[in-house]
C-alpha positions in Angstrom: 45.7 69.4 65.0 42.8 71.0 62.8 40.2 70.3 65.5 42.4 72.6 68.3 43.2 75.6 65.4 39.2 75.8 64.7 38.3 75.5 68.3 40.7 78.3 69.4 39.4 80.2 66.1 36.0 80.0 67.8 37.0 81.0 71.0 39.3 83.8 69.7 36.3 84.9 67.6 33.9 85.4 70.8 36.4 87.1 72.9 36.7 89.6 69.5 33.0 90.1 70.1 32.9 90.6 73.3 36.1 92.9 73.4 33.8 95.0 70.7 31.0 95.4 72.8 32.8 96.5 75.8 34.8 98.9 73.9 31.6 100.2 72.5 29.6 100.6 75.6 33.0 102.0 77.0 32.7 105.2 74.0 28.6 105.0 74.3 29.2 105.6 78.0 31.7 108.3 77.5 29.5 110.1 75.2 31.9 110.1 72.5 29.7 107.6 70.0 26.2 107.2 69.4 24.7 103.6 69.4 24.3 101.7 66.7 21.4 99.4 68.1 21.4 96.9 65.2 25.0 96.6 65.6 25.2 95.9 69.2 21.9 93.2 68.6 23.8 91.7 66.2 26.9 91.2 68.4 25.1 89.8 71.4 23.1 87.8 69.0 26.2 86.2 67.6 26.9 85.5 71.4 23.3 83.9 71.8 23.8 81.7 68.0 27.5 80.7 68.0 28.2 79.1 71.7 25.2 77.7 71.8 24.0 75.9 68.7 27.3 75.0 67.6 30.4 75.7 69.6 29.4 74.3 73.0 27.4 71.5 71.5 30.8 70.4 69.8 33.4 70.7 72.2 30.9 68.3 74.2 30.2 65.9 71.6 34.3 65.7 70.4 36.7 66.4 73.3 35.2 67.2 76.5 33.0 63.8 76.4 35.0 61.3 75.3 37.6 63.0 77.9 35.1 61.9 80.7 34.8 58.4 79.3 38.8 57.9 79.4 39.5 58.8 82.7 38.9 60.5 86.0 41.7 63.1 85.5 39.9 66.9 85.5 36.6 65.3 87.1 35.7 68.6 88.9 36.7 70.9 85.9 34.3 68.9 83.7 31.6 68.9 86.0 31.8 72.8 86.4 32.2 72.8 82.2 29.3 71.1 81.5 27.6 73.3 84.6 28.8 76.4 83.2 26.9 74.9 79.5 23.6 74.4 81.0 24.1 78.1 82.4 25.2 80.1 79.3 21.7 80.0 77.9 20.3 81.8 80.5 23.1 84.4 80.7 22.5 85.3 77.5 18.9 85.7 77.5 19.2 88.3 80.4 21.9 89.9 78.5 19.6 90.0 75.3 17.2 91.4 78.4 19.0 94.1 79.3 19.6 95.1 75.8 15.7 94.9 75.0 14.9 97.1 78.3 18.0 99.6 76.7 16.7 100.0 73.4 13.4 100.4 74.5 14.5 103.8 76.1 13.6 102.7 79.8 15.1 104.8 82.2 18.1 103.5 82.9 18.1 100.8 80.3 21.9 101.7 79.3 23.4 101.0 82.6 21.2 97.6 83.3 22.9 96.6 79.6 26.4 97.3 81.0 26.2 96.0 83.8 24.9 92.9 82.9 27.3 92.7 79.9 30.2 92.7 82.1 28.6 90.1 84.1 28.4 87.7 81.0 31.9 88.7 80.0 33.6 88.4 83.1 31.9 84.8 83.4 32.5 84.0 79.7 36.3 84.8 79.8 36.4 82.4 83.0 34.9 79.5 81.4 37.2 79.8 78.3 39.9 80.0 80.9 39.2 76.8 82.5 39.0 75.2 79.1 42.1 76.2 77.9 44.0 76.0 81.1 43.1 73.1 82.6 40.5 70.6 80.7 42.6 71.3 76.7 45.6 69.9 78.7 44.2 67.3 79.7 42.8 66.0 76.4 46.2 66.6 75.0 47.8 64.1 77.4 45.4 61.4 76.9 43.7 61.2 73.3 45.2 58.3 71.6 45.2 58.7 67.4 42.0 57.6 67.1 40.3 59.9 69.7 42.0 62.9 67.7 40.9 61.1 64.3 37.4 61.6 65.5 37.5 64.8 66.8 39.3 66.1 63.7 36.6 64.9 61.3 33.8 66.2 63.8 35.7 70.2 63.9 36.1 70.0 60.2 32.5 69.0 59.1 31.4 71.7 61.7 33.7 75.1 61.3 31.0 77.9 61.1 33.8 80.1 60.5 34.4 79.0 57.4 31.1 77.9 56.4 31.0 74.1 56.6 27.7 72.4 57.5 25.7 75.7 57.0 22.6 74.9 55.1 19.1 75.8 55.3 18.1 77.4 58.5 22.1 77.8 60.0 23.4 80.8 59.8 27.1 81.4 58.1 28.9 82.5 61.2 31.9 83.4 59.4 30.4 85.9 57.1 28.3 87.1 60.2 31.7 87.9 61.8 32.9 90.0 58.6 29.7 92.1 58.6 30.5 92.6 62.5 34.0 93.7 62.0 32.8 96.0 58.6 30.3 97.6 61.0 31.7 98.4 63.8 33.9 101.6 64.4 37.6 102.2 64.2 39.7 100.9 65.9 37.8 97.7 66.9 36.5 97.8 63.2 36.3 99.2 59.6 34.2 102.3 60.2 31.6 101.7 57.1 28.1 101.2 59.5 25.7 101.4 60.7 24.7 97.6 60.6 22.4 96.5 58.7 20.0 93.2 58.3 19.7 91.2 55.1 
């Protein structure tokens, strides 16, 4: 099932990302690394981009949807799913924020980021647990062939990880990603920052 190995890609991707950042405000906080702003902009940018231009947009469109339409199994786990959607956008614009007042120099612009970073995270690895849990489940037990046939061609035209429908104006998620992991420091990465913009 292509369309279930590039959705847990995705989500395995973002909980990378967000495992990075907390490890790097965790050795900022410590004083044991200096911040590479770009790098940490570039991670919760990524956060902003990924979820929600492509990965939200096609879980909705391909599984979660046609789920609803089939049956009334999961009702309330949808509900807060597509809840939880609507919401992400604003979470990530006071994380993105937070980040702004930090690199700024504000006083106390560091401990606003983590603290709303953890917020985001702790309510990120929730909703990925309530897809994968209890709504994935569910649209294993009642896709028929033809509901998988749909939502295989749908994951495949659309795997930013691998670069399929990126053209003009979408950004190539997967190279994104292996600039991220170049960037950042051992052990969550391969040392050779700081991050920089093309």
């Amino acid at each position: 099932m292509e369309a279930m190995r590039i959705l847990m890609d995705e989500h395995q991707s973002l909980a990378a990302i967000i495992h990075a950042i907390r490890h790097l405000i965790g050795e900022i906080g410590a004083g044991r690394l200096e911040a590479d702003q770009g790098l940490l902009a570039a991670m919760v940018h990524y956060l902003d981009a990924y979820p929600e231009k492509r990965h939200h947009p096609k879980e909705d469109r391909y599984l979660f949807g046609p789920l609803k339409a089939k049956t009334g199994a999961g009702a309330a786990a949808l509900e807060r799913l597509a809840r939880e959607h609507g919401e992400a956008e604003a979470r990530i614009k006071g994380l993105e924020a937070a980040l702004g007042r930090y690199r700024a120099g504000e006083p106390g612009g560091f401990e606003g980021f983590a603290q709303a970073f953890e917020g985001y995270a702790a309510f990120y690895r929730e909703h990925m647990l309530l897809e994968e849990r209890e709504v994935l489940p569910l649209v294993i037990a009642h896709f028929t062939e033809a509901d998988w046939a749909a939502a295989e061609a749908g994951f495949l035209a659309d795997d930013p990880l691998r670069g399929t429908r990126t053209g003009e104006g979408e950004e190539d998620f997967g190279r994104i990603f292996s600039k991220l992991v170049a960037a950042a420091p051992a052990p969550i990465g391969l040392g050779a920052g700081p991050y920089k913009e093309q």
